[in-house]
N, C-alpha and C positions, 0 to 999 in steps of 0.2 A: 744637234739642238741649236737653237738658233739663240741670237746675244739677245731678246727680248724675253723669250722663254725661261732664260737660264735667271736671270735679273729680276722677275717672277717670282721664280720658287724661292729667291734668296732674301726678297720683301716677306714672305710667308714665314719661313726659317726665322727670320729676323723678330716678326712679330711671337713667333712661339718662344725664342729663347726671351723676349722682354716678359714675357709672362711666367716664364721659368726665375727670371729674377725677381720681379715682385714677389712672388712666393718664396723664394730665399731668405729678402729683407723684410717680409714677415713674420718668420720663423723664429722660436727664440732662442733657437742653437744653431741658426746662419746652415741647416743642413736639409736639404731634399734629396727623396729618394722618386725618381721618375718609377718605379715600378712599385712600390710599398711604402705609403706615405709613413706610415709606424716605424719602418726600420729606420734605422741610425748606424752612422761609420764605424765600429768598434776599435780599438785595440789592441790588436794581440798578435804575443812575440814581436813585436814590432813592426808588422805592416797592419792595416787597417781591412776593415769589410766591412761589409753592408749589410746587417743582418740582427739575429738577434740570440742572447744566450740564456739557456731552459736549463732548470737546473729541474730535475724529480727525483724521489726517494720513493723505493719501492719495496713493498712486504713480500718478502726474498720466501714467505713459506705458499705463501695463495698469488706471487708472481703478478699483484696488483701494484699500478703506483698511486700511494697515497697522499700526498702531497705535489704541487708542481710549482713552478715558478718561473716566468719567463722576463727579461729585463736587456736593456742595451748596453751593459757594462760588458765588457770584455774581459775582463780578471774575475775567476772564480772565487777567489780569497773571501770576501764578502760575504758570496752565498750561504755558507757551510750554516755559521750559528744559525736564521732565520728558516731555514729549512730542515735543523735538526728540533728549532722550539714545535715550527709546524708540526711535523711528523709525531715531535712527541704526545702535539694534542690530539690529535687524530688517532692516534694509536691506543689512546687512554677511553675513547669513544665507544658506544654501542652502537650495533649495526643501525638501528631507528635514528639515532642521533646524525650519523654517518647521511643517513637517507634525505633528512631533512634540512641538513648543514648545503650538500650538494642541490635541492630543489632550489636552497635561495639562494645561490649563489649563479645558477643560472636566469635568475630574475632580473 
């Protein structure tokens, strides 16, 4: 490849990673994810990832799950309460109510 060519692609590089910074230093957790603008770096056990953590609660007799929850926290500690109140309302629900809770939530 020739020193013209090569000097090219590295003005082009150049101009992609400045555009990867703006979007950085607009962010308001300083965090980009070039593949999944949602996901965020997590922590856990002590190294990091890029992803996201789904906590759900399933009715262990009809093997549905009835509540779900997805979030960027890395520590499950948290989850437990807001996903045992979920569950317990849903659980307290009639199949109609079930019906209609799920239509607007896809709204």
């Amino acid at each position: 490849m020739r020193l013209e060519e090569r000097i090219a692609k590295l003005k082009v590089q150049m101009k992609e990673l400045k555009s990867i910074e703006a979007q950085l230093n607009e962010s308001p957790d300083k965090q980009v994810s070039l593949t999944d603008p949602d996901a965020r770096s997590m922590m856990t056990r002590g190294t990091g990832i890029v992803g996201y953590n789904v906590q759900t609660a399933v009715d262990t007799m009809h093997h549905l799950i009835v509540a779900h929850e997805v979030t960027n926290v890395g520590s499950d500690r948290d989850q437990l309460s807001s996903m045992a109140v979920s569950t317990t309302m849903r659980s307290s629900m009639t199949l109609r109510q079930m019906n209609t809770s799920a239509r607007l939530e896809r709204c």
